[in-house]
PQR file with spaces between the fields and no chain letter, atoms N, CA, C, O and H, PARSE charges and radii, in Angstrom:
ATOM       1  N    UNK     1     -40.755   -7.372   -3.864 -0.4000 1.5000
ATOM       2  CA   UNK     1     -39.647   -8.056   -4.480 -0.0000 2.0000
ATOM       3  C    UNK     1     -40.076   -9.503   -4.737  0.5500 1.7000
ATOM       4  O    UNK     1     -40.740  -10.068   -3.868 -0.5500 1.4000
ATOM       5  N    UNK     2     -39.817  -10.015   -5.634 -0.4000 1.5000
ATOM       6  CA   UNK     2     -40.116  -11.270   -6.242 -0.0000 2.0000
ATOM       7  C    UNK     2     -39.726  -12.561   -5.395  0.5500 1.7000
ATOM       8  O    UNK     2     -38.799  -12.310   -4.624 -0.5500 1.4000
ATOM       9  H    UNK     2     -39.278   -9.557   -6.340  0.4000 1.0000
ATOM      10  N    UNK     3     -40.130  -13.727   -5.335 -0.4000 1.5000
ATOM      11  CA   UNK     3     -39.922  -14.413   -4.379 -0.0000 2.0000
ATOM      12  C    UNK     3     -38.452  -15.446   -5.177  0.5500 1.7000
ATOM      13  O    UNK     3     -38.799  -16.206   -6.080 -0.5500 1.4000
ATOM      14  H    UNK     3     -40.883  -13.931   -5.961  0.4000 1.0000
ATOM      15  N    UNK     4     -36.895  -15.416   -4.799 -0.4000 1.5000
ATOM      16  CA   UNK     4     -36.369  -16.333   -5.159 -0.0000 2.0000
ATOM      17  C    UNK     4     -36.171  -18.107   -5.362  0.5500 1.7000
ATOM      18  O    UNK     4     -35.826  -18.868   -4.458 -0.5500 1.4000
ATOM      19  H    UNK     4     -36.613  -14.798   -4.065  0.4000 1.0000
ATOM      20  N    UNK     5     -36.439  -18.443   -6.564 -0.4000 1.5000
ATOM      21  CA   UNK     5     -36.434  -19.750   -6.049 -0.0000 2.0000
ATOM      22  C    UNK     5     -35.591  -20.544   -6.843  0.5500 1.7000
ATOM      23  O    UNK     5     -34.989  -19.894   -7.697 -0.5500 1.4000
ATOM      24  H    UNK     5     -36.720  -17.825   -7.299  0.4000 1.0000
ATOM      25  N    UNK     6     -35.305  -22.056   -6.820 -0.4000 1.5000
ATOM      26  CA   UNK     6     -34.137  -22.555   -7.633 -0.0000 2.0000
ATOM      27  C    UNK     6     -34.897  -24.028   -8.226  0.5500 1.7000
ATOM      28  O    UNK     6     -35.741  -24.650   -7.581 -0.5500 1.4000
ATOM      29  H    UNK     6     -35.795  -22.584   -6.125  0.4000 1.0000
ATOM      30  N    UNK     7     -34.596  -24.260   -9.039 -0.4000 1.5000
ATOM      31  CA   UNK     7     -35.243  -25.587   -9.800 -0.0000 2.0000
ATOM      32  C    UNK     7     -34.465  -26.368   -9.937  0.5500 1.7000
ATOM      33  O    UNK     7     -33.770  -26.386  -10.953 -0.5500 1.4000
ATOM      34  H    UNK     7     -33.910  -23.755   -9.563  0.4000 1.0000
ATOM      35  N    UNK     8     -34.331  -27.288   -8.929 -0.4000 1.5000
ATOM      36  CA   UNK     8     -33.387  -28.560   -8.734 -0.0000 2.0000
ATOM      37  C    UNK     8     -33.469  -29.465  -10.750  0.5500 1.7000
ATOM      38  O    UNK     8     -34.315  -29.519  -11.642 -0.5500 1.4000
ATOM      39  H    UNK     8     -34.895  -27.274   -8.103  0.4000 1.0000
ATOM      40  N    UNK     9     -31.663  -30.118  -10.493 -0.4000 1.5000
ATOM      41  CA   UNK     9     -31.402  -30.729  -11.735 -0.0000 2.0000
ATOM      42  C    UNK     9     -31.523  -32.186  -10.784  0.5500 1.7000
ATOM      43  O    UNK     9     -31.624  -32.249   -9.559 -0.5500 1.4000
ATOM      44  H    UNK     9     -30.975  -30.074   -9.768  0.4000 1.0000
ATOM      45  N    UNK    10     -31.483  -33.215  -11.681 -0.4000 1.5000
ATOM      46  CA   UNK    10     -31.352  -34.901  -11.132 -0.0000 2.0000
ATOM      47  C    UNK    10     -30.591  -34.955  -10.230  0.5500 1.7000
ATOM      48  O    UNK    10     -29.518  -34.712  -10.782 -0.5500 1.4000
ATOM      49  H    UNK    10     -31.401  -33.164  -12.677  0.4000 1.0000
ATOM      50  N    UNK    11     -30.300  -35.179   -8.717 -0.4000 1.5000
ATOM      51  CA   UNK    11     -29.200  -35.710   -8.188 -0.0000 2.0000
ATOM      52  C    UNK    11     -29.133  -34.639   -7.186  0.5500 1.7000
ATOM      53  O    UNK    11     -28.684  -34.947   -6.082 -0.5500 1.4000
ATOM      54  H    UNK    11     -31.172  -35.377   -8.269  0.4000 1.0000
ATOM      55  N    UNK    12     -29.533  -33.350   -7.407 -0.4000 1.5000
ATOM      56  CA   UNK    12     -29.117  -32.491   -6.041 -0.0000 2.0000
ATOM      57  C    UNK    12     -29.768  -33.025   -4.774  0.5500 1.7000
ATOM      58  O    UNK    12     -30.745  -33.725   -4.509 -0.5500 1.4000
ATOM      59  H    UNK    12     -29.898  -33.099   -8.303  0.4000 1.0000
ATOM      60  N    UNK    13     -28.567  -32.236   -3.937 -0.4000 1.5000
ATOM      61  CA   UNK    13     -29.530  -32.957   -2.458 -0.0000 2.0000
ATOM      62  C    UNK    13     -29.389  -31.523   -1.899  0.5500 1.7000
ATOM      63  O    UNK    13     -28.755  -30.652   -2.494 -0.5500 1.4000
ATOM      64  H    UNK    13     -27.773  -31.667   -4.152  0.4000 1.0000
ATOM      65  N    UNK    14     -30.161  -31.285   -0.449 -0.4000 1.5000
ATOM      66  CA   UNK    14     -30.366  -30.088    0.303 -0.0000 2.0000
ATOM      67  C    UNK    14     -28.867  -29.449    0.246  0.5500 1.7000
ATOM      68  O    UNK    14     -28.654  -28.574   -0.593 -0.5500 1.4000
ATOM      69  H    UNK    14     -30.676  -31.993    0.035  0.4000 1.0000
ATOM      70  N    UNK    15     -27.789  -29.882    1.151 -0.4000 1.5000
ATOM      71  CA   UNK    15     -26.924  -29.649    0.947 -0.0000 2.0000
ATOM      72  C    UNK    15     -25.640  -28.879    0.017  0.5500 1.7000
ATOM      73  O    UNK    15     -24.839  -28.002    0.342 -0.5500 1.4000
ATOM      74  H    UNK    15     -27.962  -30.593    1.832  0.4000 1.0000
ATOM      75  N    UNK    16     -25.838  -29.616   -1.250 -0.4000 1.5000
ATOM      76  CA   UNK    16     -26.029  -28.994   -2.306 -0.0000 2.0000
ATOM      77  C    UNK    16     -26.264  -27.672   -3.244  0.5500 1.7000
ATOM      78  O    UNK    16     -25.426  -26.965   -3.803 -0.5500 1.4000
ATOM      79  H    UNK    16     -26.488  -30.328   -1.514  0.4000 1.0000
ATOM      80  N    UNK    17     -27.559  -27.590   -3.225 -0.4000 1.5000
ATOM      81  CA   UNK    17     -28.907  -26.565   -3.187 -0.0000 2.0000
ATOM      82  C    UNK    17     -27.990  -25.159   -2.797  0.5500 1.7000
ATOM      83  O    UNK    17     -27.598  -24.267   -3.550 -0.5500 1.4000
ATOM      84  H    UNK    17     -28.239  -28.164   -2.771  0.4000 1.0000
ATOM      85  N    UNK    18     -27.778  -25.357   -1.044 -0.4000 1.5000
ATOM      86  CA   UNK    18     -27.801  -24.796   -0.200 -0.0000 2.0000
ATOM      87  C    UNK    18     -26.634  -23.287   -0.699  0.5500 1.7000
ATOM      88  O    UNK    18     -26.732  -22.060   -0.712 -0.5500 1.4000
ATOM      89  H    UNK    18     -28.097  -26.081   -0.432  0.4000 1.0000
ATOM      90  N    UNK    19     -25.209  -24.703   -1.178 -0.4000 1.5000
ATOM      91  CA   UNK    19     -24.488  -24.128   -1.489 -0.0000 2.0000
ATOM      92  C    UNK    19     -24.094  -23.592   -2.838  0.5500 1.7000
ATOM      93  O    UNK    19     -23.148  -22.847   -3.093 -0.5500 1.4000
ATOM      94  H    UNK    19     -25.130  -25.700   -1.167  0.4000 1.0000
ATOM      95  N    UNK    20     -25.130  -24.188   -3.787 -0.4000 1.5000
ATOM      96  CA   UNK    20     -25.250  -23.460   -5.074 -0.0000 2.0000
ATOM      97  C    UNK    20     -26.020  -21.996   -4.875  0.5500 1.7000
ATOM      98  O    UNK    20     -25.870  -20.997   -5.579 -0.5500 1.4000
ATOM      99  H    UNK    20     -25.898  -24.793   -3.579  0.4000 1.0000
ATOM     100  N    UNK    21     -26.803  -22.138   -3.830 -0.4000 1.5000
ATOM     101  CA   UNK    21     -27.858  -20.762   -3.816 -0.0000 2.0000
ATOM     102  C    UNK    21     -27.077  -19.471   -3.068  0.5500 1.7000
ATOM     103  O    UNK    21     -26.721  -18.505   -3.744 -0.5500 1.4000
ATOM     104  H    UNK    21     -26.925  -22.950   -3.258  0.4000 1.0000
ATOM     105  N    UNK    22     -26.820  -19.537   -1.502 -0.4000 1.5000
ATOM     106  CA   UNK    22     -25.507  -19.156   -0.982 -0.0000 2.0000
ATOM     107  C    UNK    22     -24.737  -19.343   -0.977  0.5500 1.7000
ATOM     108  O    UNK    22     -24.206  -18.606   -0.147 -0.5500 1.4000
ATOM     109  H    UNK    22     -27.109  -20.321   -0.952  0.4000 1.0000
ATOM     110  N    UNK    23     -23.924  -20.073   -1.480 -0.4000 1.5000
ATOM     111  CA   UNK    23     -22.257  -20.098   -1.409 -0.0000 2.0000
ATOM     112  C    UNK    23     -21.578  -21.137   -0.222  0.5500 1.7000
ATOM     113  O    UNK    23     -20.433  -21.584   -0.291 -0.5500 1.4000
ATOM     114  H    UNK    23     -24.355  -20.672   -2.154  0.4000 1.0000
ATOM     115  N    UNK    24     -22.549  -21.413    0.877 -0.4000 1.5000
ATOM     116  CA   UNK    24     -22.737  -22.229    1.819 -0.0000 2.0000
ATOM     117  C    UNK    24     -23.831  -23.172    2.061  0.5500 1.7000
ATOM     118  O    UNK    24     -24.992  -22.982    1.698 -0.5500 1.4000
ATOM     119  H    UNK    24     -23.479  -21.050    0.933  0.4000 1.0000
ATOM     120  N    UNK    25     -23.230  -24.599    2.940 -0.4000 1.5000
ATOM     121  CA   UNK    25     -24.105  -25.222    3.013 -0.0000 2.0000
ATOM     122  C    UNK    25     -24.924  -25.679    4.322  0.5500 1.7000
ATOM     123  O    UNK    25     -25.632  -26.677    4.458 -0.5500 1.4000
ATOM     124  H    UNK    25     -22.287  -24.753    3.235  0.4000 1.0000
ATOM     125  N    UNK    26     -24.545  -24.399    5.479 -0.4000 1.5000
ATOM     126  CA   UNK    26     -24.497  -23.844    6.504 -0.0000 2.0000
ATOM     127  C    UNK    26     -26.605  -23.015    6.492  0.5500 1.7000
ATOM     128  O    UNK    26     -27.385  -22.821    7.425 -0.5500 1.4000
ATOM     129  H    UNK    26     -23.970  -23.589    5.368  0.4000 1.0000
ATOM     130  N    UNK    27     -26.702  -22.848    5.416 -0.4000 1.5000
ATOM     131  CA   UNK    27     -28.631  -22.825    5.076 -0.0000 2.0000
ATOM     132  C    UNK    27     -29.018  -23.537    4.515  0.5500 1.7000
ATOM     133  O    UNK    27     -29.521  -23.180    3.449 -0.5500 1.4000
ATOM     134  H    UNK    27     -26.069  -23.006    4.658  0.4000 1.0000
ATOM     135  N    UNK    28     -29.031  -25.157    4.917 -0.4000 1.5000
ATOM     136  CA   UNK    28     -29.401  -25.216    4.764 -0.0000 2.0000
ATOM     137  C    UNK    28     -30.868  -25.688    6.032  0.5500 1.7000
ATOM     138  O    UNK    28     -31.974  -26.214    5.911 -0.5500 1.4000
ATOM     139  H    UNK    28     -28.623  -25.447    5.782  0.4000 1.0000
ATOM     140  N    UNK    29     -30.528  -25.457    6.509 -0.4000 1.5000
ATOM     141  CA   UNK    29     -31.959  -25.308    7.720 -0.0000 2.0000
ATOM     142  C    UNK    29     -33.114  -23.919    7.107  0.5500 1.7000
ATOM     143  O    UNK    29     -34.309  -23.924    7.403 -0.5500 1.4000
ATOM     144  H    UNK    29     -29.629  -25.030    6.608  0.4000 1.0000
ATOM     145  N    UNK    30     -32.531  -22.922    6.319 -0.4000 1.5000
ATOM     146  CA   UNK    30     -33.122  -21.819    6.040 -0.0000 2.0000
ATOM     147  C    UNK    30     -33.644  -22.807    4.410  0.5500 1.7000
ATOM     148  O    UNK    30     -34.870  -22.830    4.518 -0.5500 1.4000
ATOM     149  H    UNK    30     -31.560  -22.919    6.079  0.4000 1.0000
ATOM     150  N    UNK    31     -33.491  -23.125    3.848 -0.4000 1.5000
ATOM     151  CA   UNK    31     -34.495  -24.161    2.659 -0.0000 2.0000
ATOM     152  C    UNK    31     -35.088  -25.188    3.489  0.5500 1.7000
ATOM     153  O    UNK    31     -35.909  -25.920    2.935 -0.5500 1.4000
ATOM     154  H    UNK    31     -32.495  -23.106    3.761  0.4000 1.0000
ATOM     155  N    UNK    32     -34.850  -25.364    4.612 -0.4000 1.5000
ATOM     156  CA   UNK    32     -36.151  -26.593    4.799 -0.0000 2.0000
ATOM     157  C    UNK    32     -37.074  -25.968    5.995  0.5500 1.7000
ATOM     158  O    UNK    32     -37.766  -26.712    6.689 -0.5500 1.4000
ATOM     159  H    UNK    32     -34.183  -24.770    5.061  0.4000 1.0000
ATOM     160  N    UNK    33     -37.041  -24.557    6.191 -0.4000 1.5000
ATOM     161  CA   UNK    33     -37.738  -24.268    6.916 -0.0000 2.0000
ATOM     162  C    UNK    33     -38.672  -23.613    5.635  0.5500 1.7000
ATOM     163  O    UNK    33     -39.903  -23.658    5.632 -0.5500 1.4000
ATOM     164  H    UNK    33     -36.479  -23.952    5.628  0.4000 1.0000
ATOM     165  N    UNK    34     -38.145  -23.219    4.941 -0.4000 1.5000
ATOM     166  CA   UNK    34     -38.876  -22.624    3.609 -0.0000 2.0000
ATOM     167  C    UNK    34     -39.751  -23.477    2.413  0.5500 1.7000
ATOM     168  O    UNK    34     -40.567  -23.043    1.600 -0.5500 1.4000
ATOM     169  H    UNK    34     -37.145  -23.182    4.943  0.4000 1.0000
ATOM     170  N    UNK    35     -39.266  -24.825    2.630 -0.4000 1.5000
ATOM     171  CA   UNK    35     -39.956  -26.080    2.160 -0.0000 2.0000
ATOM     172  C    UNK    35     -40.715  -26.806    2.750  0.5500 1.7000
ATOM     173  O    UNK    35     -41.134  -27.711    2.028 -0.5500 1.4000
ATOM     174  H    UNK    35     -38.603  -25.178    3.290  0.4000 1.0000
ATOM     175  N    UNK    36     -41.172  -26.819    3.985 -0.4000 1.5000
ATOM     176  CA   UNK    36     -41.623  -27.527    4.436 -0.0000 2.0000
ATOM     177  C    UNK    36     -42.156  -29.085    3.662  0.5500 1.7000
ATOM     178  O    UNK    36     -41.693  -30.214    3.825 -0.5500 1.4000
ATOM     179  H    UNK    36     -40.831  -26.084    4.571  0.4000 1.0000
ATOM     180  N    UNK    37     -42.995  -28.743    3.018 -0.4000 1.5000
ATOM     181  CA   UNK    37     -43.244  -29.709    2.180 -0.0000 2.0000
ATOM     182  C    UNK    37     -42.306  -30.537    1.644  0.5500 1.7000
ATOM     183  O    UNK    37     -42.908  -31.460    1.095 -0.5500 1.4000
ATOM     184  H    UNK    37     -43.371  -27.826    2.886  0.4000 1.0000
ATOM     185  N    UNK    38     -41.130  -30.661    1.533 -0.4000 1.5000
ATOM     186  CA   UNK    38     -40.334  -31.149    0.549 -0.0000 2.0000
ATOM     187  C    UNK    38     -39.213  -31.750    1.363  0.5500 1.7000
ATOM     188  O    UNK    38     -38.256  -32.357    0.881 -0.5500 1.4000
ATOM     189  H    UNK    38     -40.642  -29.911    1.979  0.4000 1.0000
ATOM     190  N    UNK    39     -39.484  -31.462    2.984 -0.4000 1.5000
ATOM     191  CA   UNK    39     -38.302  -31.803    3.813 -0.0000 2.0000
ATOM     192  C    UNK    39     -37.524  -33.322    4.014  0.5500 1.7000
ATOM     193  O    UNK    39     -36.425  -33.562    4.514 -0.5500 1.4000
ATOM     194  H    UNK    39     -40.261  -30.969    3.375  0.4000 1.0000
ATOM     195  N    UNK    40     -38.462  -34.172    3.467 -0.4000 1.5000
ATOM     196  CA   UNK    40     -38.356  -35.881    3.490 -0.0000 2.0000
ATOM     197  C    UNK    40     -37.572  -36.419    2.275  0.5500 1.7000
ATOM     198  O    UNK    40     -37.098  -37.554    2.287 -0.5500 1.4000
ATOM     199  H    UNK    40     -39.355  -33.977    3.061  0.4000 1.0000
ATOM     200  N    UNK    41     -37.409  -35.344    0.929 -0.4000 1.5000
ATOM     201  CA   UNK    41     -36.702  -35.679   -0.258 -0.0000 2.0000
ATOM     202  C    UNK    41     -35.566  -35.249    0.322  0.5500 1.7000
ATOM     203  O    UNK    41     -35.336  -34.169    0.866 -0.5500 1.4000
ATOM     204  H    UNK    41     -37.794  -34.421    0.919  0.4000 1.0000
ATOM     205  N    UNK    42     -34.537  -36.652    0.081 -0.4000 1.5000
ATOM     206  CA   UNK    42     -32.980  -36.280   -0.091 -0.0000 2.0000
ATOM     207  C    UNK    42     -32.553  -36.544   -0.857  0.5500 1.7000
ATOM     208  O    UNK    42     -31.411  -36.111   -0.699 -0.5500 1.4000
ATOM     209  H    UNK    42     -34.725  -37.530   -0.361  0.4000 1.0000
ATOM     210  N    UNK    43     -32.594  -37.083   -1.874 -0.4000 1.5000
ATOM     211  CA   UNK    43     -32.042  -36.551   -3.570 -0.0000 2.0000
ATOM     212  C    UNK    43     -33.247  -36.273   -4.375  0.5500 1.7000
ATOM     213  O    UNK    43     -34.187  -37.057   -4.249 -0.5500 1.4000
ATOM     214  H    UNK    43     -33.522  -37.435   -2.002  0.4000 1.0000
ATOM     215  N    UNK    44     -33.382  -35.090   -5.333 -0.4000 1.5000
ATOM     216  CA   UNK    44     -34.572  -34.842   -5.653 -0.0000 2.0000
ATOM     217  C    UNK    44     -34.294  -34.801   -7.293  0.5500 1.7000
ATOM     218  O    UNK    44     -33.153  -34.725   -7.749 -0.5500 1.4000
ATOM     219  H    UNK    44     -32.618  -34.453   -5.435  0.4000 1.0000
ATOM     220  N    UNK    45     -34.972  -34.835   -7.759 -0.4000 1.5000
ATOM     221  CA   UNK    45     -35.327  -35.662   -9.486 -0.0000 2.0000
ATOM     222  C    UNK    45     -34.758  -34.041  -10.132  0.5500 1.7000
ATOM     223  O    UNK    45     -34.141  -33.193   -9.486 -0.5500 1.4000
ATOM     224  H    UNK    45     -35.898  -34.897   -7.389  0.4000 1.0000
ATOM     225  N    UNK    46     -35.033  -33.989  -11.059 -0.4000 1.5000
ATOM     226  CA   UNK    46     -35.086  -32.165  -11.552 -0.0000 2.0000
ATOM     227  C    UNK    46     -36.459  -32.339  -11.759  0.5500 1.7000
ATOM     228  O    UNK    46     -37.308  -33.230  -11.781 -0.5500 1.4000
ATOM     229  H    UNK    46     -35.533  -34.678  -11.583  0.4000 1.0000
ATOM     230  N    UNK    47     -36.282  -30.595  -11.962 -0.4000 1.5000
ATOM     231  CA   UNK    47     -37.278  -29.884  -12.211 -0.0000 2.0000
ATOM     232  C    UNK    47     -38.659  -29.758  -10.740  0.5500 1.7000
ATOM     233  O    UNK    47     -39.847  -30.062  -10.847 -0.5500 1.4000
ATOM     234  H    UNK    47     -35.593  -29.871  -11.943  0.4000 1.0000
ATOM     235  N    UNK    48     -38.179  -29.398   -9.908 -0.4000 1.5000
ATOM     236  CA   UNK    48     -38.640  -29.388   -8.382 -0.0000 2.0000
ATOM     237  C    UNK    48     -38.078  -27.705   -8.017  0.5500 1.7000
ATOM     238  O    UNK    48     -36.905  -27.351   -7.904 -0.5500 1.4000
ATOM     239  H    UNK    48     -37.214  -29.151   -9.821  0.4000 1.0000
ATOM     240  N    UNK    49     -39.277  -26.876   -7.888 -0.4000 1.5000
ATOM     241  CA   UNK    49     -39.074  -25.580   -7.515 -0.0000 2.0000
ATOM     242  C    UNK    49     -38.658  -25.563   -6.069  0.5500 1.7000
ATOM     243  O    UNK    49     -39.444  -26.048   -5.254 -0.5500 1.4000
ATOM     244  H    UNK    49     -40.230  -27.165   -7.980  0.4000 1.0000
ATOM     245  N    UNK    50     -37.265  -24.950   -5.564 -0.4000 1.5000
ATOM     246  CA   UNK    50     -37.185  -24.726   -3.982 -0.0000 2.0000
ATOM     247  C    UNK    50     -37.290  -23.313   -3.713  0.5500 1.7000
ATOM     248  O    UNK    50     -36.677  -22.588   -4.497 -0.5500 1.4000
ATOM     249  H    UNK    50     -36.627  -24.556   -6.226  0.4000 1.0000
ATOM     250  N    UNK    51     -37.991  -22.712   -2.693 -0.4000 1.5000
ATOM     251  CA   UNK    51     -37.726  -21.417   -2.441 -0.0000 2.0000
ATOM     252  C    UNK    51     -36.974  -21.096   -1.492  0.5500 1.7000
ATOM     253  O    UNK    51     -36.786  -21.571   -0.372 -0.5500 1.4000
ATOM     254  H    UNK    51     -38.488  -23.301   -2.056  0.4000 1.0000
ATOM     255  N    UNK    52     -36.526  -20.175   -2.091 -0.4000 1.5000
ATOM     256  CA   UNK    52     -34.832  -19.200   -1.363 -0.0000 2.0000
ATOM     257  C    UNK    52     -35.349  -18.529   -0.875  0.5500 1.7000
ATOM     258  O    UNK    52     -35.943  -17.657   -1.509 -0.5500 1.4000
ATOM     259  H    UNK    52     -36.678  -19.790   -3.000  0.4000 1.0000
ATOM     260  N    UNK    53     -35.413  -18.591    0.904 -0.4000 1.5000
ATOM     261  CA   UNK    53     -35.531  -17.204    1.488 -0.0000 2.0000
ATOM     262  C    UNK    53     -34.071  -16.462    1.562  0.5500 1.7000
ATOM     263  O    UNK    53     -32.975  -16.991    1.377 -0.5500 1.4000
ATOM     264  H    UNK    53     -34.931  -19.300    1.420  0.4000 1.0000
ATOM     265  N    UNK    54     -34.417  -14.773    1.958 -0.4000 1.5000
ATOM     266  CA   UNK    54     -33.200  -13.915    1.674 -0.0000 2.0000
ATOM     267  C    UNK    54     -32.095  -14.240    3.202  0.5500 1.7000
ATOM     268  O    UNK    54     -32.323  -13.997    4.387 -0.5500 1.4000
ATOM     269  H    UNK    54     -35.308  -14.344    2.108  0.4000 1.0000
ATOM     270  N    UNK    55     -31.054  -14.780    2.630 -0.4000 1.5000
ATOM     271  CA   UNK    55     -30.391  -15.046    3.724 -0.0000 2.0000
ATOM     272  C    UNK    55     -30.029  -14.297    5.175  0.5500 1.7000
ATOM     273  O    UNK    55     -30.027  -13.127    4.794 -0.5500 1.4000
ATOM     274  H    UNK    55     -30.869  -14.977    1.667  0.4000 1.0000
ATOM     275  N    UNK    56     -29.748  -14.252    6.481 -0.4000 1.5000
ATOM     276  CA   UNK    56     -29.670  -12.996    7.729 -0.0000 2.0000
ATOM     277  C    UNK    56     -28.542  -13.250    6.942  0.5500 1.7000
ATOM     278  O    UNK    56     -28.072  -14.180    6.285 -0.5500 1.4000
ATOM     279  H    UNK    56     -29.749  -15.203    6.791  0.4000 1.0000
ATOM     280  N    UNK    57     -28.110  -11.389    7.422 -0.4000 1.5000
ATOM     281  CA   UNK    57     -26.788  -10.920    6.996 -0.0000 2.0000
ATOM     282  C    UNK    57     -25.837  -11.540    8.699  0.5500 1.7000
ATOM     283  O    UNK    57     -26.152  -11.630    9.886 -0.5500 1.4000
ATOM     284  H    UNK    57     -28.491  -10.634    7.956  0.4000 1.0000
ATOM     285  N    UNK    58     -24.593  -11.836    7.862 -0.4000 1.5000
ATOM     286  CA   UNK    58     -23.939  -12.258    9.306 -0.0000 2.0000
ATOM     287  C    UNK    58     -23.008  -10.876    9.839  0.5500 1.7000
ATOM     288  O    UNK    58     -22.293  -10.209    9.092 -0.5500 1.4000
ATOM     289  H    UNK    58     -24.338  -11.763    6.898  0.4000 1.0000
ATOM     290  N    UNK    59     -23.202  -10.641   11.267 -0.4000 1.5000
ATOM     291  CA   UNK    59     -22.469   -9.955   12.116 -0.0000 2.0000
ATOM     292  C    UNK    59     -21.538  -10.359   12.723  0.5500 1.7000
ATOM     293  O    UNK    59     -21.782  -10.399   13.929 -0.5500 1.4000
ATOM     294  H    UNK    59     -23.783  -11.183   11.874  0.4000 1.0000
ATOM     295  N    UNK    60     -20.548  -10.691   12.459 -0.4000 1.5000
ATOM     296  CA   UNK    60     -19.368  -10.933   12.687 -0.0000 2.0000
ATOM     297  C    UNK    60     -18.261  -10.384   12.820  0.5500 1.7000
ATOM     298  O    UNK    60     -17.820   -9.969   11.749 -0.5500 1.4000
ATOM     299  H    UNK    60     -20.350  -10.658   11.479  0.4000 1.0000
ATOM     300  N    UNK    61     -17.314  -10.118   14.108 -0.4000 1.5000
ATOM     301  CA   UNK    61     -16.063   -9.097   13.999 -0.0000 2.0000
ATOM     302  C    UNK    61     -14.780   -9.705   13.036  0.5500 1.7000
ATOM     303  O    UNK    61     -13.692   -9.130   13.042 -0.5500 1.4000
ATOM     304  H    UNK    61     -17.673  -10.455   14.979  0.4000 1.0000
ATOM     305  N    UNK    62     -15.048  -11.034   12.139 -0.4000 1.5000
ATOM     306  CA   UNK    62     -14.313  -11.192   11.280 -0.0000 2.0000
ATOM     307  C    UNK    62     -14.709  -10.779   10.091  0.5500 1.7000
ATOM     308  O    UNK    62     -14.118  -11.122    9.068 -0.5500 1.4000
ATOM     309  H    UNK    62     -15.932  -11.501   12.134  0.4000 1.0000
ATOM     310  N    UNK    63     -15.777   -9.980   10.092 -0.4000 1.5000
ATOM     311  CA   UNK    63     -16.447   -9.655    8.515 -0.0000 2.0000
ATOM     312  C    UNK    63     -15.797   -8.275    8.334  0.5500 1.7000
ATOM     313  O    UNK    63     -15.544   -7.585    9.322 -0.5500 1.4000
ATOM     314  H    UNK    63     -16.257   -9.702   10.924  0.4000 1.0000
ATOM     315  N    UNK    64     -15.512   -7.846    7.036 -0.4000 1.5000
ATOM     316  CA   UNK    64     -15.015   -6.753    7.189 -0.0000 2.0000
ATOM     317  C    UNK    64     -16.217   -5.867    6.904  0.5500 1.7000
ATOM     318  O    UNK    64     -17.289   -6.110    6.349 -0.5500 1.4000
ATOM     319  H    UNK    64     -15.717   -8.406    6.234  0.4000 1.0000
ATOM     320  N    UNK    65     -15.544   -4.386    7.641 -0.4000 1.5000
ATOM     321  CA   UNK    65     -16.335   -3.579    7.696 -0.0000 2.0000
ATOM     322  C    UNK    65     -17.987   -3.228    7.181  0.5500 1.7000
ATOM     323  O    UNK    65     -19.062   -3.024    7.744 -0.5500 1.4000
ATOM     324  H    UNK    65     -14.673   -4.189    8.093  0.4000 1.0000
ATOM     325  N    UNK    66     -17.356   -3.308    5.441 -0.4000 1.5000
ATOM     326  CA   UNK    66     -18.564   -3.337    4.248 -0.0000 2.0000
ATOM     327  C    UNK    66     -19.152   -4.684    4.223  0.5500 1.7000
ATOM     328  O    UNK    66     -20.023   -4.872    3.373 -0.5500 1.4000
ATOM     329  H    UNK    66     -16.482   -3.474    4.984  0.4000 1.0000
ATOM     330  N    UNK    67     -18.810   -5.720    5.055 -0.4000 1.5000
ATOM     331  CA   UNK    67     -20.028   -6.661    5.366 -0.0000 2.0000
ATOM     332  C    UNK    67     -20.925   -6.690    6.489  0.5500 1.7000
ATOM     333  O    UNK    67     -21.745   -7.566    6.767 -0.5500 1.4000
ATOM     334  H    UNK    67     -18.103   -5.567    5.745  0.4000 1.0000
ATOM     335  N    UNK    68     -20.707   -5.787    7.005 -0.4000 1.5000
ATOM     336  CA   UNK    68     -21.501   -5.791    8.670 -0.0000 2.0000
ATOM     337  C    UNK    68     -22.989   -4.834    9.000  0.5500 1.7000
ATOM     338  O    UNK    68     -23.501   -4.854   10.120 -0.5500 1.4000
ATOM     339  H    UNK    68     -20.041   -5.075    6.780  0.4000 1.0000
């Protein structure tokens, strides 16, 4: 499977990113473990490839069923 990744515009920050890619901004520890390199930029210019690792599925007894 192809490796996901996202190409920052002017102005995004990790945060951001996090929650344009998942929906949350709760990974973003999962992009800077995946960036290493890039962990010291906090607003980043465009055109800067980040790679998306595939998020853990969450187990949670508030998730319903078909999310668990």
């Amino acid at each position: 499977m192809p490796r996901k990744t996202y190409t920052t515009i002017q102005g995004d920050m990790w945060d951001l990113i996090a929650y344009k890619v998942y929906g949350k901004e709760a990974y973003i520890s999962k992009l800077l473990e995946a960036n290493e390199d890039l962990k010291d930029m906090a607003i980043f210019p465009a055109g800067v490839t980040i790679i998306c690792p595939e998020p853990d599925l969450e187990t949670s007894s508030i998730l319903p069923p078909w999310r668990r």
